[in-house]
Every structure is written in C-alpha cells, then in structure tokens.
C-alpha positions, 0 to 999 in steps of 0.5 A: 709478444713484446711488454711493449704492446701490452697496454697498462693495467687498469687502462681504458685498452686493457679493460676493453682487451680483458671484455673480449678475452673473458668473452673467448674461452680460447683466449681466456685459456691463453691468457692463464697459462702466459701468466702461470695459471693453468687450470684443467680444460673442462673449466673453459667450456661453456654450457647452455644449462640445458637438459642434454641428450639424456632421454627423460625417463619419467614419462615413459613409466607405467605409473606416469602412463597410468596417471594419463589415461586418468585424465578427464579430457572433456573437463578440460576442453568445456571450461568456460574461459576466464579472460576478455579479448579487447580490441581498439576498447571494445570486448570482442568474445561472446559476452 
C-alpha cells in the first residue's frame, strides 16, 4: 500500500478508517504490526464475559440439595400479591 492512499492523520477518513479497524480484530491485528506493534494473539479476541462451558458446581452439592428440599413450597405459592393490574384506568384483579 502506497503513502498515497492513506488519508492524514486526524482527517475526517481516517477517523472513519480507525472506527472500523477498532471494530475488526483481524484488521486491528493488521494495522499494529504494519506499524511495529506486535502484541500476543489472545489480546485480540473478543469476549462476551459470560459463564463458558464450565458446569456450575454449587448446585449439584449435597448441602445445596439439602438446602432445597427445606423450602416451604406451599408458603410461596399462597402469598397474596402485592401488585394492581390497571387497564384503559380501571383495576382489573380481584379487589
């Protein structure tokens, strides 16, 4: 690629050019070592920050199971609710 090409520094183009290499890990790559930036691959690859494939463990325990079968499931169920459904102005449950 010649110097030519490549649109000055601060330019309107080349803030558009750098939008779209920071978007592009590929390009991202490319761009730091054409200008003697080499950084190990692993800096380039996105992540969602989610959990992965790891199995959660806490759930599966003895002590987590224990906890569960505890639970006073008819407690839960019987509890008045504590909200008001209104439609069009006019409160459509029970009261």
């Amino acid at each position: 690629m010649s110097d030519s090409k490549i649109p000055p520094t601060g330019s309107k183009q080349w803030q558009k050019n750098e939008k779209i290499i920071n978007n592009n890990s590929a390009l991202k790559q490319a761009r730091d070592i054409s200008q003697g930036l080499e950084k190990p691959a692993h800096k380039y690859k996105s992540t969602h920050g989610g959990k992965g494939s790891a199995p959660r463990t806490d759930i599966n325990s003895q002590e987590w199971q224990d906890a569960y079968d505890q639970i006073d499931w008819s407690s839960v169920r019987n509890e008045k609710k504590s909200y008001r459904v209104k439609v069009n102005g006019k409160y459509v449950d029970d009261d």
